[in-house]
N, C-alpha and C positions, 0 to 999 in steps of 0.2 A: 621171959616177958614177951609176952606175943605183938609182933611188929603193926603198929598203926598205917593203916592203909589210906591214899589219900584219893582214892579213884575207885572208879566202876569196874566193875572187870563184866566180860562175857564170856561163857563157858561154853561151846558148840559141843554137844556130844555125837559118836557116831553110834546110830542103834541097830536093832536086827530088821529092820523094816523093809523090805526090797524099794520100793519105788521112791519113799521121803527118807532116807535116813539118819537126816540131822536134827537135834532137836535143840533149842536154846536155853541157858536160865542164865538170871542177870542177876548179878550179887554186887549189889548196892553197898553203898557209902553207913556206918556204922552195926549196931545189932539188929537181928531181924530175920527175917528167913526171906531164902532167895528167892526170885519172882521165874516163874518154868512160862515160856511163851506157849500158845494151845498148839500154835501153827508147827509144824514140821517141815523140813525143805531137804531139796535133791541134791544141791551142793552147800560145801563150805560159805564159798562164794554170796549165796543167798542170804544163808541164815544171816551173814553177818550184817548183809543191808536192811533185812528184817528184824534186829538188834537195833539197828542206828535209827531204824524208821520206828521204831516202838517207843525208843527212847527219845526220839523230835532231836539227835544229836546234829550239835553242825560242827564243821570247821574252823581255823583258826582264823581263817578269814570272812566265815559266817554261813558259807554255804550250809543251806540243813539236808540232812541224811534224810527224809522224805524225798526231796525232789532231785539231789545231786546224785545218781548212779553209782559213780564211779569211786572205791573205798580205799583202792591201792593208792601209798604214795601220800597219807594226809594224816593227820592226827585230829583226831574225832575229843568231841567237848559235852560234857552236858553241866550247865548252871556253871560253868570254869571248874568241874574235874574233869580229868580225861579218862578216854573212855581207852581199856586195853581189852585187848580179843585174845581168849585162849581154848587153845586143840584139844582133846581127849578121844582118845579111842580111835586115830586114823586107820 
């Protein structure tokens, strides 16, 4: 039986692209197919605030991922699921 998931997850991939090599898709809460962002980005780092800003995510203490920079060190929210960030292809 396949485990009920109760969050967002993001998936950063790294591609062949010399100068953007990261590219995002967000795999949402129940069935459905995953949402691939158009944007590409140069680091990790980015894509993941381009995640939180796509997704209007904030904080647990409300800051939104639009205007808050800074992503180390916090646990990210969207509607009250959390949002988790995962690596492929370092």
């Amino acid at each position: 039986m396949a485990k009920k998931r109760t969050g967002i997850r993001v998936i950063i991939y790294k591609t062949k692209h010399k100068t953007q090599p990261y590219r995002v898709d967000i795999d949402g809460v129940g069935p459905g197919p995953m949402e691939t962002l158009r944007e590409r980005y140069a680091r990790p780092y980015t894509a993941k605030r381009g995640a939180l800003r796509h997704l209007k995510a904030t904080t647990s203490s409300g800051f939104p991922g639009g205007v808050f920079g800074y992503i180390g060190g916090y646990s990210w929210f969207k509607d009250g699921m959390p949002v988790t960030f995962e690596q492929v292809g370092k």
